[in-house]
N, C-alpha and C positions, 0 to 999 in steps of 0.2 A: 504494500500500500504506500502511494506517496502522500504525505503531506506537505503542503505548502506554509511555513509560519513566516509569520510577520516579524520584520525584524526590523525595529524604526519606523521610519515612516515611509521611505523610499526602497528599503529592499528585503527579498524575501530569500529566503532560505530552503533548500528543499532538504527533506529527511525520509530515507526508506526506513519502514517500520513495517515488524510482522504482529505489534499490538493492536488488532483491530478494535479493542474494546475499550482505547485512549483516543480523546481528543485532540488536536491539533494543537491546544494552544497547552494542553497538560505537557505533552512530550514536548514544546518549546518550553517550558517551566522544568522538564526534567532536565533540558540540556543548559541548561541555565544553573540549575545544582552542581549535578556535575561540572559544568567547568569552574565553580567557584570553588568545588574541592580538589581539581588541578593545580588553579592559580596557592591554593595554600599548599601545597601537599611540593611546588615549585619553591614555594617561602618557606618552607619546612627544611628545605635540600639547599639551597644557595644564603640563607642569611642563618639557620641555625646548625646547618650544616653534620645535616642529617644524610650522609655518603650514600651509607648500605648498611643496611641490615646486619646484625652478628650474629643472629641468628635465623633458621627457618621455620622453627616451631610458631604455629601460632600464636600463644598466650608472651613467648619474647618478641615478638614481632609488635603485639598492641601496647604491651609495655613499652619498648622502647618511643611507638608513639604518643603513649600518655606521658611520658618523661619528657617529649619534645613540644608536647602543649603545655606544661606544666612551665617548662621554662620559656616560652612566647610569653605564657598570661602572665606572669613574676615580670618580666622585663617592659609589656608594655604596659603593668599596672605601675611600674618605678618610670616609665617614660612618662607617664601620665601628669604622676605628683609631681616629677622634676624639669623636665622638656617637654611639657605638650604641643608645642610650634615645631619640632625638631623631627626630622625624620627618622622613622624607626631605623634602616640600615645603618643609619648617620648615628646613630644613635647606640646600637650594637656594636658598631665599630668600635667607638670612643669608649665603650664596656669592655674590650675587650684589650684597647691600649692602654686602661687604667687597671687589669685584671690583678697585677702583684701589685701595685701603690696603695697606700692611703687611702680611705674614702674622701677625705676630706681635699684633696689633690682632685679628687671625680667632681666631686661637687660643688669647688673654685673653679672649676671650666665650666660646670654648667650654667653657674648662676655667676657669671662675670659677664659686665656691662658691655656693648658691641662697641669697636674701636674705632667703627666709621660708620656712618650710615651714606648711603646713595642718594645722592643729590638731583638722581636723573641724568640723560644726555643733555650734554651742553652744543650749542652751536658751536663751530668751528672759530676759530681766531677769538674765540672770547674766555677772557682769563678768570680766576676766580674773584676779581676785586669786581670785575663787572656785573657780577650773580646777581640777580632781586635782592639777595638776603645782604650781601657787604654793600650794594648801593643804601638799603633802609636802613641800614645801620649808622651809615656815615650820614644819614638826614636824621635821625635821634642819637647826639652822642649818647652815652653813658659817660659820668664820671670814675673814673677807677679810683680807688683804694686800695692800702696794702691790705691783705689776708697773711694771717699766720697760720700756720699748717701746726698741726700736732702731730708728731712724730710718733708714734704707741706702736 
């Protein structure tokens, strides 16, 4: 049997199916499951780095993947508290360059201030005195002051 499912609005997908007793739109909803336990089962093997199997028995086979969910849900429930703007690979990485340090070495990189922010593209031949921001500036000075820094 073919089914035709919809996919978007503009294209469609054909699927041979021997379930005469499904719907079109059910078996588009199963392929839709299924690929989202591809796309993990892909993040399971490249960011948790889940190789192969060490064993072939069953019961070591679903263990190993409850020990590989177990540590996805630990790491994105601490991406959570700590980086939620941060990319998880981005994120396992820097887990994984801070694996023998310090926590507290993990958690000065997390929680330290951004050193630049992006100003945008700039027009060509125009330097940075000429920005919106240093021309408003130089039309409200500021008086400056010393500040004293505490040293601690």
């Amino acid at each position: 049997m073919r089914s035709r499912i919809k996919k978007g609005k503009s294209h469609r997908v054909r699927a041979l199916t021997n379930r005469f007793d499904v719907s079109a739109e059910d078996i588009a909803q199963m392929y839709r499951y299924r690929w989202k336990v591809e796309l993990f089962f892909k993040f399971m093997k490249q960011q948790l780095r889940l190789k192969k199997l060490y064993s072939t028995k069953e019961q070591a086979v679903w263990n190993q993947i409850y020990l590989n969910l177990i540590a996805y849900l630990l790491v994105e429930l601490w991406r959570q508290g700590h980086a939620p703007t941060m990319d998880r690979g981005e994120f396992i990485t820097l887990l994984r360059a801070y694996l023998r340090k310090p926590m507290e070495a993990l958690l000065a990189v997390l929680h330290r201030p951004k050193e630049r922010t992006s100003r945008g593209r700039r027009k060509k031949g125009r330097t940075a005195a000429d920005s919106p921001q240093a021309l408003e500036a130089a039309a409200h000075p500021v008086q400056v002051s010393e500040l004293q820094l505490n040293e601690a």
